[in-house]
N, C-alpha and C positions, 0 to 999 in steps of 0.2 A: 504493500500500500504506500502508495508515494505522502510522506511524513507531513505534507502541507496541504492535504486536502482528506482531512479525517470529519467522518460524521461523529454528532454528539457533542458533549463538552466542549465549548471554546475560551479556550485564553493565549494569554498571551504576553510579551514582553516589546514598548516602544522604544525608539532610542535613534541616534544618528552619532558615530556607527554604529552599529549592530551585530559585528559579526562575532562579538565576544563573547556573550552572555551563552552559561552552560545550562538557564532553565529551561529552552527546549527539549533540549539533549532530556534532561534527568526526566523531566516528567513523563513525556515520553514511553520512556522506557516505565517510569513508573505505572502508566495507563494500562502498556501491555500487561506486566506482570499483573498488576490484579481483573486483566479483561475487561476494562473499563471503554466506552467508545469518548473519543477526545483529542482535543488537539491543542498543542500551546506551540503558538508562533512566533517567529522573533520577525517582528515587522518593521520595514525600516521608514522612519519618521521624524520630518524637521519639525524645527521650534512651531515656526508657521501653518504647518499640516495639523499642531497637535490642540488648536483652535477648535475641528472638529473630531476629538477625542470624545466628549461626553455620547456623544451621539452612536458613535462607533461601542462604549463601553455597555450601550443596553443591551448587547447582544453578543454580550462577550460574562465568563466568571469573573474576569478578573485581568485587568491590563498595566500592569506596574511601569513606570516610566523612566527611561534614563539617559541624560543629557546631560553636556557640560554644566556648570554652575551658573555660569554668568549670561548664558545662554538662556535658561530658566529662568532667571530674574525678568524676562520680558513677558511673561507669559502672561495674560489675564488670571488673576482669581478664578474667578469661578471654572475657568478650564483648565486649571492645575492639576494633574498627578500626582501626588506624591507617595511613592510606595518606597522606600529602601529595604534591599532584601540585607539581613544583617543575621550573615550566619553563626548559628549557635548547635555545637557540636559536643554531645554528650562523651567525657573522658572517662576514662579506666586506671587502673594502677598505674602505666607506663606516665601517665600526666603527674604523677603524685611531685615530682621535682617541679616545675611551671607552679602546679597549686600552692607549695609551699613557698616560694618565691612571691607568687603574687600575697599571698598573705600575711608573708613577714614585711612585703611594703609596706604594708599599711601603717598612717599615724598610729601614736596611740590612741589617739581619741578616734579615730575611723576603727581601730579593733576593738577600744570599748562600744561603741553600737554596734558595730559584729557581730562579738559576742556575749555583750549586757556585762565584761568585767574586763579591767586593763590586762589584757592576755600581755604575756612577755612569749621573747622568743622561743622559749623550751615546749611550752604551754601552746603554741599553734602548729611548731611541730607534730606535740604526742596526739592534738587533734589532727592532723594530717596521715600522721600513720594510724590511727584509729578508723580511718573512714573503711566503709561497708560497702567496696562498688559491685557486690552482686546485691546486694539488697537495696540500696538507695542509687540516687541517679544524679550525678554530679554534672553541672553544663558551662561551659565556657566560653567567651567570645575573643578571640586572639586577633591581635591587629597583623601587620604585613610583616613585623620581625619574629613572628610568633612569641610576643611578649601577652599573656593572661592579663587581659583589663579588666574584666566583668566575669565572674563567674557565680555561680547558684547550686546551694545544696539544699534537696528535695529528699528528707527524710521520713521514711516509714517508719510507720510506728509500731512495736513489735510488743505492746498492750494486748491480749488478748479482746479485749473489751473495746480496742480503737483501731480495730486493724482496717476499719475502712479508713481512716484518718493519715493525713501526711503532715511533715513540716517544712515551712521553707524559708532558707537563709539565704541570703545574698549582699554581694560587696564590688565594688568597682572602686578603680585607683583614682585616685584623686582629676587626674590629668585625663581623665576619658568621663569625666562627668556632665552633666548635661545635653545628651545625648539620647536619654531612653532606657538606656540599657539597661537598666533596674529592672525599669517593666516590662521590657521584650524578654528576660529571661523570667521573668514573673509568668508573665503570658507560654513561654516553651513551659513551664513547669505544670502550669493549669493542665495544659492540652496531654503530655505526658502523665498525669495522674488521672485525668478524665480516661483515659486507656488502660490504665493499670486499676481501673475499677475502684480509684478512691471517692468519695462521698463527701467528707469536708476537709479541707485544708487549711492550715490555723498558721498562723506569726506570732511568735513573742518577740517582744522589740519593748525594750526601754523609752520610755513616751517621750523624750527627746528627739529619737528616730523619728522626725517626720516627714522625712522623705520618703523610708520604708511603709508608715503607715497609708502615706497620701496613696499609694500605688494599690494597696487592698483595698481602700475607701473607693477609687476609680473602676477598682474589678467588683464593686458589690460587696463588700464584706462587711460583715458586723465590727467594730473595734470596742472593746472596753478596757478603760482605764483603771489600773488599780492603782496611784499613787505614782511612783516610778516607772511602773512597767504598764505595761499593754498588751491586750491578746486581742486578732483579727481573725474571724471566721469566715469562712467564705464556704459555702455550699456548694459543690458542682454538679453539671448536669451529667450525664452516664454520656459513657463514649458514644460514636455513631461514626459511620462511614468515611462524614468528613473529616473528621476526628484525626481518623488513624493516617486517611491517605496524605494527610497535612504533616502530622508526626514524620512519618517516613518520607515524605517527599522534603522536607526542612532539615532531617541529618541525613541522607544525599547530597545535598547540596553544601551543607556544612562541611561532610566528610571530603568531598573534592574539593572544596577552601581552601581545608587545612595543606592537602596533599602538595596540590599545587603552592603553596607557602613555601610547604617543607623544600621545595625544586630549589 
């Protein structure tokens, strides 16, 4: 079947060039493997074509846009794109060096909201050899030196009485802040437990943390304040189709990121 003229699903990637982007490629492939009918284009499109984007986007899943910067700056409002794919790739033992690294950056006062107490160097350590990467899901976002900016840990809870329940912790280094990343690995952590069949998802965060709070309060969550500290509940919905296909279609594309980094 010639790869640009698929019935079913349509999406897609805009952009001028174009000939970079590997979301074709992955989804693609991802369509076939679960026998899905679909197509994702890599369409090629100046600043001026992308005036009629909205029109083009009824009839499409989903059309994420990618163009120079300054380039973009002309665009009208209301016909703006804005989609950044910002991949986040779930690690294993082999990261456990990078994790520890990024976490011994931390100020002190970024590892006290961390982890609700001034951790010292030994103490981020014995939690870094401590971690549980077959039972919990640890996620990361590494810039172009594969230096760990942003990473999130999504802990199970092994309660007999809260095994539908997880928790999640996250931290980003000072110089990669304001950007999102808090709650794009907030959002990979949701979509990842909504598939692993969790039910509520909670934060404990020192009520100082309000940066971590603002981002449950944004996903729908309950926050209660006990004096210093604070707990966010958040409720999820049960996985579904789109769910899953999103999960694996998002560490694909992470994992080829990373690869190509590593070149």
């Amino acid at each position: 079947m010639n790869p640009d003229h698929r019935p079913g699903r349509r999406a897609g990637v805009l952009g001028r060039p174009i000939t970079h982007p590997l979301s074709p490629a992955l989804h693609r492939a991802a369509y076939d493997e679960l026998r899905l009918d679909g197509n994702y284009e890599a369409i090629d499109c100046g600043v001026a074509e992308m005036r009629a984007v909205p029109g083009e986007r009824a009839a499409c899943a989903g059309l994420p846009c990618t163009t120079a910067q300054d380039s973009a700056q002309h665009l009208a409002a209301p016909s703006r794109v804005s989609s950044v794919i910002v991949p986040i790739r779930s690690m294993g033992p082999s990261h456990g060096v990078r994790i520890a690294a990024h976490l011994l950056a931390l100020s002190p006062p970024d590892r006290y909201l961390r982890f609700g107490y001034s951790a010292n160097d030994e103490q981020i350590r014995r939690y870094v050899d401590g971690l549980d990467f077959e039972r919990d899901e640890i996620f990361g976002i590494y810039n172009r030196r594969l230096e760990l900016i942003a990473m999130a840990h999504l802990a199970f809870s092994t309660d007999p009485e809260l095994k539908s329940c997880a928790e999640f912790g996250v931290s980003v280094l000072a110089h990669a802040r304001g950007r999102g990343y808090g709650a794009r690995l907030f959002d990979r952590a949701v979509m990842h437990a909504r598939n692993e069949g969790v039910e509520m998802m909670f934060i404990h965060a020192l009520s100082e943390n309000t940066a971590m709070l603002n981002i449950a309060r944004k996903a729908g969550a309950t926050v209660e304040r006990d004096g210093s500290e604070s707990e966010a509940y958040l409720k999820l919905q049960p996985a579904d189709m789109d769910s899953r296909v999103s999960e694996m279609l998002e560490e694909q594309i992470a994992q080829t990121d990373y690869r190509l980094k590593v070149q």
